[in-house]
ChimeraX commands (.cxc) that place a marker at each C-alpha (Angstrom):
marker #1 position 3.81,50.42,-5.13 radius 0.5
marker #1 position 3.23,54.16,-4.67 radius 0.5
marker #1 position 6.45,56.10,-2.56 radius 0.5
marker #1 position 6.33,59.37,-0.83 radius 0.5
marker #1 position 9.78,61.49,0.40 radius 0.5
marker #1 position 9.94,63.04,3.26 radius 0.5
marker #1 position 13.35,65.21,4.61 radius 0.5
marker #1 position 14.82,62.59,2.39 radius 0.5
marker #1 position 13.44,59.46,3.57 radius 0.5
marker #1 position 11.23,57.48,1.12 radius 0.5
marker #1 position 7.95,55.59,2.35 radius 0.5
marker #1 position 7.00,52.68,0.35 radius 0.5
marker #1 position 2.92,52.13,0.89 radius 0.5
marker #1 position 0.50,49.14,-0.82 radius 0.5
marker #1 position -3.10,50.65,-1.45 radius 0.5
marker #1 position -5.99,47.93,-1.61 radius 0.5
marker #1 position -9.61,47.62,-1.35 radius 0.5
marker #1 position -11.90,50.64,-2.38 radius 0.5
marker #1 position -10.72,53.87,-3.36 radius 0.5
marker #1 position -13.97,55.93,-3.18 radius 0.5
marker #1 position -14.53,53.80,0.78 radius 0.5
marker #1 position -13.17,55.45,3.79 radius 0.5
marker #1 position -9.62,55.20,4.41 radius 0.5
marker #1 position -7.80,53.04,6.60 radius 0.5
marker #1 position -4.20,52.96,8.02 radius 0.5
marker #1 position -3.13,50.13,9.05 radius 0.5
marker #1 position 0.85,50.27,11.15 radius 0.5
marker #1 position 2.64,47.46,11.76 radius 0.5
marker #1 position 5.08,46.49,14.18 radius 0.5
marker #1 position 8.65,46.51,15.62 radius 0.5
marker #1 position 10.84,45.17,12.70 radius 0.5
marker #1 position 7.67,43.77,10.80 radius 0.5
marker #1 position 6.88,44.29,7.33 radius 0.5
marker #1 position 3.27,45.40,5.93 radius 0.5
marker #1 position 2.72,41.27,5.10 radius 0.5
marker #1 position 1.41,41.09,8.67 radius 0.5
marker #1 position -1.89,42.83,7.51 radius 0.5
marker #1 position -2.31,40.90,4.78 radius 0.5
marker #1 position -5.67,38.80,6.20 radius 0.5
marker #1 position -6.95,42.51,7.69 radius 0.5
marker #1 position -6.36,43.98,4.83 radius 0.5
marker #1 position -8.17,41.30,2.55 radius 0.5
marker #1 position -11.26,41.77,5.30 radius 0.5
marker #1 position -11.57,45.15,4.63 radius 0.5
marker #1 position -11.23,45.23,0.86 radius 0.5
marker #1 position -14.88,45.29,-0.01 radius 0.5
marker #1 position -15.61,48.45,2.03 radius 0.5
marker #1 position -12.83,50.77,3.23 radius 0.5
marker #1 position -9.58,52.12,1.10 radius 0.5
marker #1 position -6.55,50.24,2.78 radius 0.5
marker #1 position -3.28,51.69,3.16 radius 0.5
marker #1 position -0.24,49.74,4.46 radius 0.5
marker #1 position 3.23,51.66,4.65 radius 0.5
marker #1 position 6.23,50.12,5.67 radius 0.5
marker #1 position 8.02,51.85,8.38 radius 0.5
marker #1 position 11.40,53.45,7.82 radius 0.5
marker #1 position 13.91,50.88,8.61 radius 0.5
marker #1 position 11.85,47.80,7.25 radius 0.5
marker #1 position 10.96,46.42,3.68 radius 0.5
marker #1 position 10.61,48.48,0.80 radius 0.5
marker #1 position 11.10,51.64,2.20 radius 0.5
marker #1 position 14.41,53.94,3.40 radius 0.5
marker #1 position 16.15,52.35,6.32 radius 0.5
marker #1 position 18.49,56.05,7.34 radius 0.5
marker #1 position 20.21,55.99,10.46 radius 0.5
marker #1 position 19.10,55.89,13.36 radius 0.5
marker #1 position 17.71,56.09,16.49 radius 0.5
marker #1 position 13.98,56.73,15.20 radius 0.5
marker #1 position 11.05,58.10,17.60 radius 0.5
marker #1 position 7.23,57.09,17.14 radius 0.5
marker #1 position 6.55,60.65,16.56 radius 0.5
marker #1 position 9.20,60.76,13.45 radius 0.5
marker #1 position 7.59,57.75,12.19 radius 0.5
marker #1 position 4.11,59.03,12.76 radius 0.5
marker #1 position 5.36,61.83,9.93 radius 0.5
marker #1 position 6.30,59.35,8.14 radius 0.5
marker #1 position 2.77,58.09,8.31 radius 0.5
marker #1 position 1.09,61.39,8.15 radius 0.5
marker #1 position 2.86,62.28,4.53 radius 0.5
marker #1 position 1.71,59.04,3.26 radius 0.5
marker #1 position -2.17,60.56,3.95 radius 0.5
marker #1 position -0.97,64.02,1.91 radius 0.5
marker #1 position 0.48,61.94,-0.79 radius 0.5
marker #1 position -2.91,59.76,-1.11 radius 0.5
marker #1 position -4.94,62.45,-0.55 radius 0.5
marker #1 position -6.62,61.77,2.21 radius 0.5
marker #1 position -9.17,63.93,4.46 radius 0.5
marker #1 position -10.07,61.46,7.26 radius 0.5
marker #1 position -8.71,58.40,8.01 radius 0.5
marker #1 position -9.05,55.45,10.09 radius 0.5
marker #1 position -5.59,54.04,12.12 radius 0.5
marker #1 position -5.00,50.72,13.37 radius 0.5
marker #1 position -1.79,49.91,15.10 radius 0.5
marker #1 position 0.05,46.93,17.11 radius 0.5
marker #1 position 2.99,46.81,19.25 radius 0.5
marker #1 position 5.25,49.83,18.00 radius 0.5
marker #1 position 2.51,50.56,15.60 radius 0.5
marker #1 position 0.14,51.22,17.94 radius 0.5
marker #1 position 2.66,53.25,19.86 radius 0.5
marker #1 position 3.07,55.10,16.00 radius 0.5
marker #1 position -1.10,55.61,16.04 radius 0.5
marker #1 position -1.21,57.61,19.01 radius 0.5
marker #1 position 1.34,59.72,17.98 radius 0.5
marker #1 position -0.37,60.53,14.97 radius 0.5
marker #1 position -3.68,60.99,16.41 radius 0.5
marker #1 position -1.99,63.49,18.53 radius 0.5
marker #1 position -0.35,65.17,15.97 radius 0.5
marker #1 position -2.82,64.67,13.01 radius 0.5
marker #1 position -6.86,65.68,13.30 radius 0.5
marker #1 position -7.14,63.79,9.77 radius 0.5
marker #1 position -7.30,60.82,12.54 radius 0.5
marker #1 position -10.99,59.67,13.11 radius 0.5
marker #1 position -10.61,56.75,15.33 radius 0.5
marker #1 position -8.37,54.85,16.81 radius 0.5
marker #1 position -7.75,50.29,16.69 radius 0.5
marker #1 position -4.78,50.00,19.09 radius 0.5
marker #1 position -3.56,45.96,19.74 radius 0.5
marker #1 position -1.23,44.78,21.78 radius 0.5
marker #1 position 0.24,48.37,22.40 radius 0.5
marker #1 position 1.33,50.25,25.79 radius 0.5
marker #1 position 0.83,54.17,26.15 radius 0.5
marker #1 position 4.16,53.92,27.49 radius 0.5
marker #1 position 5.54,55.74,30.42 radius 0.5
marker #1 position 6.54,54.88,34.18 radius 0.5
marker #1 position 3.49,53.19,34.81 radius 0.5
marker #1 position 3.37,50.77,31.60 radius 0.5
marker #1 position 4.21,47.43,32.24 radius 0.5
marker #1 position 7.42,46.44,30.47 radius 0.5
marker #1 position 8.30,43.42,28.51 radius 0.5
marker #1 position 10.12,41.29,31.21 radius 0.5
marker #1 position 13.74,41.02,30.91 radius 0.5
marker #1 position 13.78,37.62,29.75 radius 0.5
marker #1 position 11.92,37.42,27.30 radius 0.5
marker #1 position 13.29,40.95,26.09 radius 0.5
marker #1 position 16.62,38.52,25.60 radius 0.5
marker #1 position 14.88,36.12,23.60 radius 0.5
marker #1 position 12.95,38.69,20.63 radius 0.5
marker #1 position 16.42,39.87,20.25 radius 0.5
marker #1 position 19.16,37.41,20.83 radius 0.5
marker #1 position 19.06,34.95,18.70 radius 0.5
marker #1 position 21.43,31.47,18.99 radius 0.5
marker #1 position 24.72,32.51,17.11 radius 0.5
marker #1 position 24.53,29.06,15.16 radius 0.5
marker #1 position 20.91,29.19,14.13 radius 0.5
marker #1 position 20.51,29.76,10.50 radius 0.5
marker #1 position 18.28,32.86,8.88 radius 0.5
marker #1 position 15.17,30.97,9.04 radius 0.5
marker #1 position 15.74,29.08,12.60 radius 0.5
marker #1 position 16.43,32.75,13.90 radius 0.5
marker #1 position 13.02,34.42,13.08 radius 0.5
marker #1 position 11.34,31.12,14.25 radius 0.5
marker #1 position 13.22,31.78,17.42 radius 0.5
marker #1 position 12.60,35.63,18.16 radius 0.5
marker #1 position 8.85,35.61,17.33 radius 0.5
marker #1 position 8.49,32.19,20.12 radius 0.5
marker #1 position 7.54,34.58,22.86 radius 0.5
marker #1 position 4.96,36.20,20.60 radius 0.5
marker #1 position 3.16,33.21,19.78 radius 0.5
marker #1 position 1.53,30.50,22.16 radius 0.5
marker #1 position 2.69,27.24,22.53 radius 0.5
marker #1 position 1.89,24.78,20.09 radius 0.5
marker #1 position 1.30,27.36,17.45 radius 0.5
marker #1 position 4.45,26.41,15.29 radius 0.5
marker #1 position 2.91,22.68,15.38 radius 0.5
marker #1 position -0.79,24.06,14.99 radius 0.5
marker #1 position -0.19,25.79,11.39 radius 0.5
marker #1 position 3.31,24.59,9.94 radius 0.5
marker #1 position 2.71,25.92,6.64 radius 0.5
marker #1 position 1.55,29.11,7.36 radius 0.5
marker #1 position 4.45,29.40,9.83 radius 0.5
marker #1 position 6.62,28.93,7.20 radius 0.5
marker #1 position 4.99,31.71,5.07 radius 0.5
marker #1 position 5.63,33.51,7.46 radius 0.5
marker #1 position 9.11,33.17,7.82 radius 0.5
marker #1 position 9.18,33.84,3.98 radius 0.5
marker #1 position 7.50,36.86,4.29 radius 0.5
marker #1 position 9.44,38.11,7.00 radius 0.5
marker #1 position 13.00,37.60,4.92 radius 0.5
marker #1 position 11.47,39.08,2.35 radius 0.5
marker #1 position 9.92,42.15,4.24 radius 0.5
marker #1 position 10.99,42.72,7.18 radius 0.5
marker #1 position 13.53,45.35,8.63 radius 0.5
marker #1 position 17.11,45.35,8.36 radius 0.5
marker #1 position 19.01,44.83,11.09 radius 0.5
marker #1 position 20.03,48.20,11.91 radius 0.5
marker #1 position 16.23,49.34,10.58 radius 0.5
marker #1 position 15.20,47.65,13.55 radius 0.5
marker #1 position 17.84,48.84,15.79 radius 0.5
marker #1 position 16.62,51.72,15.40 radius 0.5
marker #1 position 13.03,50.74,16.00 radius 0.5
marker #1 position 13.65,49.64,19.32 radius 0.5
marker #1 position 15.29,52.72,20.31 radius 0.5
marker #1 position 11.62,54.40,19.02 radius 0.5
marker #1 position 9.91,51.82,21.80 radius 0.5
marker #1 position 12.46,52.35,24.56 radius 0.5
marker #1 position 11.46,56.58,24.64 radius 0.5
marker #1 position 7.91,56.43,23.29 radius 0.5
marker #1 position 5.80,57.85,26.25 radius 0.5
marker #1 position 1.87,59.42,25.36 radius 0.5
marker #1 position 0.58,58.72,28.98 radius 0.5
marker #1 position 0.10,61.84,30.07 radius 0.5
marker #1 position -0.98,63.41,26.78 radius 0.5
marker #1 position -4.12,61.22,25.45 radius 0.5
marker #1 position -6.63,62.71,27.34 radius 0.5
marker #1 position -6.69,64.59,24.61 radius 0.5
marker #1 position -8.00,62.27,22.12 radius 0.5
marker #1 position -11.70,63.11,21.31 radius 0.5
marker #1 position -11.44,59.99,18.51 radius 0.5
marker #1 position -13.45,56.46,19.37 radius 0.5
marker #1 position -10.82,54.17,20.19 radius 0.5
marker #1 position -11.16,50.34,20.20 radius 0.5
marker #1 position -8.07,48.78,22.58 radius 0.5
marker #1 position -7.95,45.09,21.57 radius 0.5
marker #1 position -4.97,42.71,23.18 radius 0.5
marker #1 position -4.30,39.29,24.33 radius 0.5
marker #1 position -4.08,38.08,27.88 radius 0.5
marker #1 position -1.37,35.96,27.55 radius 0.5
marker #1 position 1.03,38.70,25.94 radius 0.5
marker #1 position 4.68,37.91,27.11 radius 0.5
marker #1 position 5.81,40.80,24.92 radius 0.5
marker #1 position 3.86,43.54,25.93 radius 0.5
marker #1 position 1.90,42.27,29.06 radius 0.5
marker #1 position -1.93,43.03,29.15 radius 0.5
marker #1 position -2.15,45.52,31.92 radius 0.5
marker #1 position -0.93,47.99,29.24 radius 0.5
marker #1 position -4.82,47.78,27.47 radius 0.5
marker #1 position -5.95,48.90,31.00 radius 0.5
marker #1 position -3.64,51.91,31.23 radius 0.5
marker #1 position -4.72,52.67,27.85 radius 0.5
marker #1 position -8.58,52.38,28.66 radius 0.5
marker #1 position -7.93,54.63,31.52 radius 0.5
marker #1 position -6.25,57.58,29.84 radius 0.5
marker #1 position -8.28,57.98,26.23 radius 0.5
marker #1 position -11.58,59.13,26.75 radius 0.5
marker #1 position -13.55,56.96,24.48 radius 0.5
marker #1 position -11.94,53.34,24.62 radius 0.5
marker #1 position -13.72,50.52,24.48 radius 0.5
marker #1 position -11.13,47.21,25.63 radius 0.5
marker #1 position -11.86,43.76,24.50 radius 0.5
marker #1 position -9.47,40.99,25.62 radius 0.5
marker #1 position -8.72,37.88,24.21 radius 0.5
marker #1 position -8.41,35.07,26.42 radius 0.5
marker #1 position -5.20,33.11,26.40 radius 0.5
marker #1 position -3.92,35.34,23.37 radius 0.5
marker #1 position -0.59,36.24,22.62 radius 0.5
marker #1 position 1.13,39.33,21.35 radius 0.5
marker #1 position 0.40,38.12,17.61 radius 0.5
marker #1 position -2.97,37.09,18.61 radius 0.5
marker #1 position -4.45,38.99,15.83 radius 0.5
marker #1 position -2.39,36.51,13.53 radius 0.5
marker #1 position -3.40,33.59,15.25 radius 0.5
marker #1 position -7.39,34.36,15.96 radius 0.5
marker #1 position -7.37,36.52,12.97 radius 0.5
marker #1 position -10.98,36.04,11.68 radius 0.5
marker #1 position -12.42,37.17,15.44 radius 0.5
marker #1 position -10.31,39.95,15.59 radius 0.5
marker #1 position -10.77,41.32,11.86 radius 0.5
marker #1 position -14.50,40.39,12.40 radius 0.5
marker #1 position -14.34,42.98,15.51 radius 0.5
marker #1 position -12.72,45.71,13.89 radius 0.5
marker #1 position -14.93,45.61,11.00 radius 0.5
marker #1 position -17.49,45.74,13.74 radius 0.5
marker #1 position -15.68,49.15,15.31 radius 0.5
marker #1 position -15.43,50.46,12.04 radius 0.5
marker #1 position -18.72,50.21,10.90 radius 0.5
marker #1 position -19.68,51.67,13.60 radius 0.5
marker #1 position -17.34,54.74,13.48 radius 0.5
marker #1 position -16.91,55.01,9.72 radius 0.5
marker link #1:1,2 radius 0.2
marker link #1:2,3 radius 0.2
marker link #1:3,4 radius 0.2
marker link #1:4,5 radius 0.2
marker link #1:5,6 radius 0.2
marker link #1:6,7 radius 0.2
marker link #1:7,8 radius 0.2
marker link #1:8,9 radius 0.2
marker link #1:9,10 radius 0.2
marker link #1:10,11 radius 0.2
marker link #1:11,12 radius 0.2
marker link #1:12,13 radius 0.2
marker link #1:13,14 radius 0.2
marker link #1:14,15 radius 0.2
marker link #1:15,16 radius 0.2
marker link #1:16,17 radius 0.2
marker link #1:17,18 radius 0.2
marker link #1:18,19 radius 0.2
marker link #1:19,20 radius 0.2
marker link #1:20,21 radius 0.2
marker link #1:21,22 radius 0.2
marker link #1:22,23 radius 0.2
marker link #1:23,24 radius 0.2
marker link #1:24,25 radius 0.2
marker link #1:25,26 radius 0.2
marker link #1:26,27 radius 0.2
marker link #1:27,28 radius 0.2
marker link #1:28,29 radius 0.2
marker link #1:29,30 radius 0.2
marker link #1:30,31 radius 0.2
marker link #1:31,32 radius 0.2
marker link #1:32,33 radius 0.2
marker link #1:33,34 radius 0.2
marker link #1:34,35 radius 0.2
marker link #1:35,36 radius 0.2
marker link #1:36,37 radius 0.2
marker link #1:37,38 radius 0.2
marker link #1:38,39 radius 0.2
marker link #1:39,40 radius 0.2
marker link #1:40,41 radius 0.2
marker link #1:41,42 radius 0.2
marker link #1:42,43 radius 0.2
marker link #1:43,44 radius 0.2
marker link #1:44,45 radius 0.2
marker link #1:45,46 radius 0.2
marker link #1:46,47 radius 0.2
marker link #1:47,48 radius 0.2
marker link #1:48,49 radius 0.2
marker link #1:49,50 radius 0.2
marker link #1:50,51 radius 0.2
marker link #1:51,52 radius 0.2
marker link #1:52,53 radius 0.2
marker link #1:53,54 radius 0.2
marker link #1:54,55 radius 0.2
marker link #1:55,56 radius 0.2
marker link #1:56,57 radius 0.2
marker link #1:57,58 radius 0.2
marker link #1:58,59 radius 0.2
marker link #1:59,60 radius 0.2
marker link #1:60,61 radius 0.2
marker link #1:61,62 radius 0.2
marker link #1:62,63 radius 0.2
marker link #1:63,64 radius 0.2
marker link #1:64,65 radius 0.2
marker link #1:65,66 radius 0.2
marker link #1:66,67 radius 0.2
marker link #1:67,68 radius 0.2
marker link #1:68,69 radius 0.2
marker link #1:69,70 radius 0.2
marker link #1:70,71 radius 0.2
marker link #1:71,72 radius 0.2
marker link #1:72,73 radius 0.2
marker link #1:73,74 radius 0.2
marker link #1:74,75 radius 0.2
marker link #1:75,76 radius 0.2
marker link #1:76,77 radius 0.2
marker link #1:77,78 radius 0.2
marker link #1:78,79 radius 0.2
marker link #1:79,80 radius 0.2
marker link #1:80,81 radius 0.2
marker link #1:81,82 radius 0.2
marker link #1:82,83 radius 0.2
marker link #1:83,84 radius 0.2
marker link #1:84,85 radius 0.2
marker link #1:85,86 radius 0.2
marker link #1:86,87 radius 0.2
marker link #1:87,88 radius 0.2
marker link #1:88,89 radius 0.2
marker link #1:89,90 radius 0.2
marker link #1:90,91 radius 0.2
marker link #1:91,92 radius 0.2
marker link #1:92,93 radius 0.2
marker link #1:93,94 radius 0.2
marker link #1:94,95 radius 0.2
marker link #1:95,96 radius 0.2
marker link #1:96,97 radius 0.2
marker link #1:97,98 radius 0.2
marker link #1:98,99 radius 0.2
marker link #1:99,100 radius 0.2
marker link #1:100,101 radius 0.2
marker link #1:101,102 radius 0.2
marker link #1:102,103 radius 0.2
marker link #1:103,104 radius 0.2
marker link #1:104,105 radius 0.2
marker link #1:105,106 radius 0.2
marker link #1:106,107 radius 0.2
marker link #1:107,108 radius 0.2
marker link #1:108,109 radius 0.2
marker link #1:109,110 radius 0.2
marker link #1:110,111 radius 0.2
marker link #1:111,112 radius 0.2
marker link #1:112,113 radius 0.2
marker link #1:113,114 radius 0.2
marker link #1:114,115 radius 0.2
marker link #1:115,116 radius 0.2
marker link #1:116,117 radius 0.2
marker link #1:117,118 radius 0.2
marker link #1:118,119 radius 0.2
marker link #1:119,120 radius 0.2
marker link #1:120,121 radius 0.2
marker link #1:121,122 radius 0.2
marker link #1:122,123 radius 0.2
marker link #1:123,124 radius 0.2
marker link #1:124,125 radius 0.2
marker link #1:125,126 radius 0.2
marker link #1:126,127 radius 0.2
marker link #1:127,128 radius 0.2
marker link #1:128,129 radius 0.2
marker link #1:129,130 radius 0.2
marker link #1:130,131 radius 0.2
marker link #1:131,132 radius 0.2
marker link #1:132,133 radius 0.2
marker link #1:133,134 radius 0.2
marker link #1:134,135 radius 0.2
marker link #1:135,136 radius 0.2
marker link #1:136,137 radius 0.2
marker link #1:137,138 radius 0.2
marker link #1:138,139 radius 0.2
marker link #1:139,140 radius 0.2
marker link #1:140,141 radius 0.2
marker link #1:141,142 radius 0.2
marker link #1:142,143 radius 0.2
marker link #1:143,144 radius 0.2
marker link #1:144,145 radius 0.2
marker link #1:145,146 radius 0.2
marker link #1:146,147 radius 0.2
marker link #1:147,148 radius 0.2
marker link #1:148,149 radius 0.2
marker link #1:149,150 radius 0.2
marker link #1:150,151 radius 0.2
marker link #1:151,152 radius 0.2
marker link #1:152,153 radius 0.2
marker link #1:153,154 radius 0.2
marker link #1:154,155 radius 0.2
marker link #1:155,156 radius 0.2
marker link #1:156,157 radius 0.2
marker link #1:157,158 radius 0.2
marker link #1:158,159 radius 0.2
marker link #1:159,160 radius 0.2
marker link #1:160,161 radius 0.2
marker link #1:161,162 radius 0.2
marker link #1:162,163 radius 0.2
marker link #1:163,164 radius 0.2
marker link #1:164,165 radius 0.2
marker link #1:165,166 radius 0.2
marker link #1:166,167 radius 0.2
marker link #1:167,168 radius 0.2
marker link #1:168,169 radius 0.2
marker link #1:169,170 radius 0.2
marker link #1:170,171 radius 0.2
marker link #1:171,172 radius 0.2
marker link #1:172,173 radius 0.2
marker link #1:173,174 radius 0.2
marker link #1:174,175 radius 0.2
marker link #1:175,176 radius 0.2
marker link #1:176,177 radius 0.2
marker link #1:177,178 radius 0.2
marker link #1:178,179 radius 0.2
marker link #1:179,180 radius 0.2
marker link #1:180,181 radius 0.2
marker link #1:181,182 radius 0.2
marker link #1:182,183 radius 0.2
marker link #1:183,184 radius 0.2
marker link #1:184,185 radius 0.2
marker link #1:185,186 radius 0.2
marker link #1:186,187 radius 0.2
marker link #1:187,188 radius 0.2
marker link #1:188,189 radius 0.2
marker link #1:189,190 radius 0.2
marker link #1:190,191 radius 0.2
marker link #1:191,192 radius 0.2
marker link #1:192,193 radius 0.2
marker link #1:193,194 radius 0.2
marker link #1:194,195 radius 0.2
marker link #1:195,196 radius 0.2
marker link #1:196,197 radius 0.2
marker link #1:197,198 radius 0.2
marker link #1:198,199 radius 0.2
marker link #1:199,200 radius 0.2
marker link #1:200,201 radius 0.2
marker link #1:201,202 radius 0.2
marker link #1:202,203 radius 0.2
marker link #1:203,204 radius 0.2
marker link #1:204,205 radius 0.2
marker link #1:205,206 radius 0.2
marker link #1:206,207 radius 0.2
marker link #1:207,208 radius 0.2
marker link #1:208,209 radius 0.2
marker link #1:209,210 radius 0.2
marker link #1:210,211 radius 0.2
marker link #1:211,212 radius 0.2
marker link #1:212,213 radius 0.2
marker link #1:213,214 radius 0.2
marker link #1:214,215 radius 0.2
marker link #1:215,216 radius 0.2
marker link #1:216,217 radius 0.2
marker link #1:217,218 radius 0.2
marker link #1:218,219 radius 0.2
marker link #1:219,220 radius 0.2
marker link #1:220,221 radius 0.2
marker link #1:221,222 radius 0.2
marker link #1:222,223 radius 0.2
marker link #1:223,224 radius 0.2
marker link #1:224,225 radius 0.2
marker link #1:225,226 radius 0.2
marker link #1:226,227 radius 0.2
marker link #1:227,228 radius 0.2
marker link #1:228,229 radius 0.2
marker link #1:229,230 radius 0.2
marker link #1:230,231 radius 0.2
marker link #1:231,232 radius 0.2
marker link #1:232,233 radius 0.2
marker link #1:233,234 radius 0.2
marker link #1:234,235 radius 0.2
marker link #1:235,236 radius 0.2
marker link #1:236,237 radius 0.2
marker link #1:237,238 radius 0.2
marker link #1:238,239 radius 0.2
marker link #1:239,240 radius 0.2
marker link #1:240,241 radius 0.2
marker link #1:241,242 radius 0.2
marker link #1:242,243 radius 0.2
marker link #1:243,244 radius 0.2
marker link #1:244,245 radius 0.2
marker link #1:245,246 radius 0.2
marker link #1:246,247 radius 0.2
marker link #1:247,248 radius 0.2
marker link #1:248,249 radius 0.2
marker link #1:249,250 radius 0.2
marker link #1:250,251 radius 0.2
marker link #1:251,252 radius 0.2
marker link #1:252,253 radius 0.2
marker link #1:253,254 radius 0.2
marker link #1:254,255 radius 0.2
marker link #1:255,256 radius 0.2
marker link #1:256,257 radius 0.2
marker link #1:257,258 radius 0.2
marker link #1:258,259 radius 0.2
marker link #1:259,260 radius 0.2
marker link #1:260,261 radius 0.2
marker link #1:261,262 radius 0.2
marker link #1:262,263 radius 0.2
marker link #1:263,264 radius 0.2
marker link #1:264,265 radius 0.2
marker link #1:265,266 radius 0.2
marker link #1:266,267 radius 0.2
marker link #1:267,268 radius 0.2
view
């Protein structure tokens, strides 16, 4: 996999799909690895250049110490466009990697549009992820072995009857997570990028199309968050997904790659 260095930290990226198509970023989530785009990645081969860094702190890349901001991470993501080359790019983002878009979209008029899912703009007004289930996605049961403790942090971000719904992919899953995901203090650091991240007040100036996508059964990062985002960018359109969770776009993943191919072939 191709690496970029930036102030000393290296960013480990996969490239799929087509190189002469448009490009697309695609930014995970808090402690996730780049395996959770694997099935948007796979819908976008045909068509669009697909990038997929991992975040500093998680999987193949640098993991220095922390605390980390969205806007250092949003660097990050910005040298990974000067090492590839690219003029104009495409960003989707959930959770913290939505957070991570904005920032770069701020910073960065490479940024063409905007797929934000199951983000918050942050600030006062953003509704927080309630207390307990902020105790559960990262307090684990001191007993539970490596792969009962992921199964345990990511219940809140699934709906019920998931784990029983698609067994074997839930245990890819966890696979992919040991394998990929970021080290504890990696994400430690992370969250401390969350906790600060605040862009209310500053994406009215976003002139990009924006598609705001979340679930609205999202214990994590409740849904009202998709309205606060709709409000403040200019050019948002919001679909919601009834009864979805945070990882919705796991879960219902052919409707919601199926709608951002839709946005981007529109915008692209």
């Amino acid at each position: 996999m191709p690496t970029v260095t930036r102030d000393g930290v290296t960013i480990d990226y996969a490239v799929d799909g087509d190189p002469s198509g448009p490009a697309v970023l695609l930014l995970e989530g808090l402690g996730y690895g780049r395996w959770m785009w694997r099935w948007l990645a796979e819908a976008l081969a045909d068509d669009y250049e697909v990038l997929r860094p991992d975040n500093r702190g998680t999987g193949d890349s640098d993991a220095p110490e922390g605390p980390y901001t969205a806007a250092e991470m949003a660097a990050d993501a910005s040298a990974v466009l000067d090492d590839r080359g690219v003029d104009a790019v495409h960003v989707c983002g959930a959770s913290m990697g939505g957070m991570i878009a904005q920032e770069l979209a701020l910073g960065d008029d490479r940024v063409a549009s905007l797929t934000l899912l199951c983000t918050s703009p942050g600030g006062e007004e953003a509704a927080p992820t309630p207390p307990e289930v902020q105790e559960h996605i990262f307090a684990a049961p001191e007993d539970a072995d490596p792969r009962e403790r992921i199964r345990y942090l990511m219940e809140p971000a699934v709906s019920e009857g998931f784990y029983d719904r698609e067994p074997e992919l839930v245990e890819d899953i966890v696979d992919w997570r040991l394998a990929g995901d970021a080290t504890p203090a990696g994400r430690e650091a992370q969250v401390a990028a969350v906790a600060a991240f605040d862009a209310s007040d500053r994406l009215g100036d976003l002139d990009v199309p924006a598609l705001v996508l979340h679930g609205t059964a999202d214990r994590v990062l409740p849904v009202e968050n998709a309205d606060l985002l709709a409000e403040r960018l200019p050019h948002a359109d919001v679909d919601l997904f009834d009864g979805g969770p945070h990882l919705f776009f796991i879960e219902e993943r052919e409707r919601v790659n199926d709608r951002i191919r839709g946005f981007l072939g529109e915008v692209a």
